[in-house]
C-alpha angles and dihedrals in degrees: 000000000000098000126323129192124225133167097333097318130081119220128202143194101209097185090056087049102109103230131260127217106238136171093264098039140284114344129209093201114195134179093031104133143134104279095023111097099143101078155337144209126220133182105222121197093181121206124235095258106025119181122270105242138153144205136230100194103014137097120183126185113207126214108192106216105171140024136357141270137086149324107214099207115179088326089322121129107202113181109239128193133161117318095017113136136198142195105206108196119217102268091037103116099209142173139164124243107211147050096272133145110230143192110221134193122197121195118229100022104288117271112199079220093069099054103097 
């Protein structure tokens, strides 16, 4: 079960979703689905040397699960560990250093366009 609507809420089962390769690693993206454009949720498992992006539209808060290491904003190495969180802002380029498991929420709803 990816994402299902019912009665005016989605409802995912993040550990079915098959994952996505994504700059920073491998996604589990849920909530992406035709109607939802406020938000989405992704399991992240991020590689040791992900790939610096940005984004235009998009903001994304990240909740570090598992691991430590660091967040690379804009230049900016800013030390990470379980239950850190960050707002990163549309224009920030961004990536994580170390091998962590994230939440992240992307607002609106992610769009693989906006990803630079």
């Amino acid at each position: 079960m990816n994402s299902e609507s019912t009665k005016g809420y989605l409802l995912a089962q993040v550990d079915e979703i098959e994952p996505t390769p994504c700059p920073c690693g491998s996604s589990r993206r849920a909530f992406r689905v035709p109607g939802n454009e406020t938000a989405s949720l992704h399991s992240v498992d991020i590689s040791r040397d992900s790939r610096i992006h940005y984004h235009k539209e998009t903001t994304e808060i990240y909740y570090i699960l598992e691991g430590e290491g660091f967040l690379e904003l804009d230049g900016e190495r800013v030390p990470v560990r379980p239950a850190t969180s960050i707002l990163i802002q549309p224009g920030t380029r961004h990536r994580a250093i170390g091998t962590l498991r994230i939440l992240n929420i992307a607002i609106p709803t992610f769009d693989p366009d906006d990803e630079w």
